[in-house]
N, C-alpha and C positions, 0 to 999 in steps of 0.2 A: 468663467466657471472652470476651464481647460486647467488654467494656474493654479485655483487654489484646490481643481484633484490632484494635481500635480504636489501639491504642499502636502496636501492630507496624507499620502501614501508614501513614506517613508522608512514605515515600522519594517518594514520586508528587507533582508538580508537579501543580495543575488550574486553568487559565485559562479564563475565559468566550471564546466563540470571538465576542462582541460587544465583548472587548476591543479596545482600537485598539493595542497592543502583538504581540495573540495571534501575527502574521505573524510579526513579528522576532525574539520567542519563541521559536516554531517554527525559525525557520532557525537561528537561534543555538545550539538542541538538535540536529538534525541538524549542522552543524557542529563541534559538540560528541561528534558519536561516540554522541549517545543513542538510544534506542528513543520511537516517538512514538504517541499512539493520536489519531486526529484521525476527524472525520465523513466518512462517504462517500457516495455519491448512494444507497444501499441499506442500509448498515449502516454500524458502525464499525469502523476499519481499523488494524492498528498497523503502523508503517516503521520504516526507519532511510534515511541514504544506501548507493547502492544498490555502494559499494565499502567498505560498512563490516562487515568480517568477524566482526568481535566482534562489533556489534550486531546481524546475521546467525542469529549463531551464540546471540544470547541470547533473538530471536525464537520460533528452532526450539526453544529451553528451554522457551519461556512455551505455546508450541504441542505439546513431547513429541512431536515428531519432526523429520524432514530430509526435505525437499520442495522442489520446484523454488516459486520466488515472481516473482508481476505485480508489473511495476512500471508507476509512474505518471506518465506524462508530459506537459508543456505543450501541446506538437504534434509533429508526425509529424517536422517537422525537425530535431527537438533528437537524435535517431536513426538520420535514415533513411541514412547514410554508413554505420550499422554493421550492417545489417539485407540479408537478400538478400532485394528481393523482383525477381519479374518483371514487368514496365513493364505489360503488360497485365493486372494485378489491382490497382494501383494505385487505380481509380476504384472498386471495391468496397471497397478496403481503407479510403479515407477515409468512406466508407458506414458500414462498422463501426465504425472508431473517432467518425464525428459523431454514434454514437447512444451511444454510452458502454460500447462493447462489448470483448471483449477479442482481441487476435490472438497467435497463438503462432507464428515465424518462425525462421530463423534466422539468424545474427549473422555479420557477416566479420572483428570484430574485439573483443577484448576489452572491454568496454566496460563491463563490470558483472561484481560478482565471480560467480565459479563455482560458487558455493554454491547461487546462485538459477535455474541453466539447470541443463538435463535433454537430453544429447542435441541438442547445441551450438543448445537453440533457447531464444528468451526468451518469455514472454508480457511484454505490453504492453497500457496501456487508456489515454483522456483523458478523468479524469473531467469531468463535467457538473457537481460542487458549487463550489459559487462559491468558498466557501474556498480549496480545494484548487487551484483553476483560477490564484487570486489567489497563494498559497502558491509554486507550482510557476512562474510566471510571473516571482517577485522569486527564486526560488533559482535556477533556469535550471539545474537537474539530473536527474536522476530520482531517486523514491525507491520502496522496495518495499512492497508493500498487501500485507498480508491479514489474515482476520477474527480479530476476537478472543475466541476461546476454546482451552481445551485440544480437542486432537485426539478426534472422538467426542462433542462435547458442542455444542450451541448456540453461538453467538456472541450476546453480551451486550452489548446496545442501548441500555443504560440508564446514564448517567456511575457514577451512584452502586454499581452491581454489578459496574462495572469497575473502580472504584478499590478495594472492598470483596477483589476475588477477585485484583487483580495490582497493588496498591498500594508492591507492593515490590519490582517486577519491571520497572512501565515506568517510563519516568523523566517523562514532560510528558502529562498528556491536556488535550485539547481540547473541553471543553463544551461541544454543542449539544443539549444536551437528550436527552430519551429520541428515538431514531427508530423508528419502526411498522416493522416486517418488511416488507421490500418485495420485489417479485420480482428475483431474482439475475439478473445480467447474464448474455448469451451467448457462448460462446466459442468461438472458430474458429480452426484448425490449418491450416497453410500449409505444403503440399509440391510445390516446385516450384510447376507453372502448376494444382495442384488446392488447395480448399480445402474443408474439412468442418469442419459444425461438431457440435464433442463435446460442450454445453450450451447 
């Protein structure tokens, strides 16, 4: 059985993220419509871009269920035309996002498809991984984060148990190594002029 999971899982791309291609790689797969599993400042993340509703919708496959999803942005301007916030939370909210945290808002205009909002709000975060920062910087779009496992189970840290368990599911991972379980980022809900945070 070892051999022929070994046969089946092919479809998956895996690039060292010490590649000097790894960037153009990546945007090339996102451009592409694909599903991508890259590092994150906590664990690893899989996306797509963040109007691709197939890859969307192949995400929720790989995850067994339909969820609202963060997406990951360069900075607050590549957004903030589509986002309500009020002028006086402004300096807290760059507080959140310079520590690598996440905000949930809401939107004034379509901007990302409807799969990933819940109640016309989106989360949002800027990670802190170099890659990502570097990644997000040359695509100048956002894409959607979130961890990789089935619904109920761990998320899987390690390249080699990601390619082993979704080898035929994602299309490009990005190799940095096994990462240590690190503490999950916080995340805070924006209504109106209050804010709470719910992790």
């Amino acid at each position: 059985m070892g051999s022929q999971t070994l046969e089946n899982k092919k479809n998956m791309r895996r690039i060292s993220i010490n590649d000097k291609n790894a960037i153009n790689t990546t945007i090339a797969s996102l451009v592409n419509g694909e599903v991508v599993c890259y590092p994150t400042d906590t664990i690893y993340g899989i996306g797509t871009d963040v109007k691709n509703e197939s890859g969307i919708e192949k995400i929720n496959t790989i995850k067994r269920r339909n969820s609202p999803m963060t997406i990951i942005i360069h900075s607050f301007n590549e957004i903030s035309e589509n986002i309500l916030l009020d002028d006086s939370l402004k300096e807290k909210t760059d507080d959140i996002l310079s520590k690598g945290d996440t905000c949930i808002m809401s939107y004034t205009t379509q901007f990302v498809s409807e799969l990933i909002t819940e109640n016309k709000k989106i989360g949002f975060r800027i990670p802190k991984h170099a890659f990502l920062h570097a990644l997000l910087s040359e695509y100048q779009k956002p894409i959607t984060s979130t961890s990789v496992n089935r619904t109920g189970q761990l998320p899987l840290n390690n390249p080699n148990s990601i390619e082993e368990e979704f080898g035929q599911e994602i299309d490009l991972l990005i190799d940095a190594g096994e990462i240590k379980n690190k503490k999950a980022s916080k995340i805070y809900i924006f209504d109106n002029k209050t804010i709470t945070q719910i992790r």
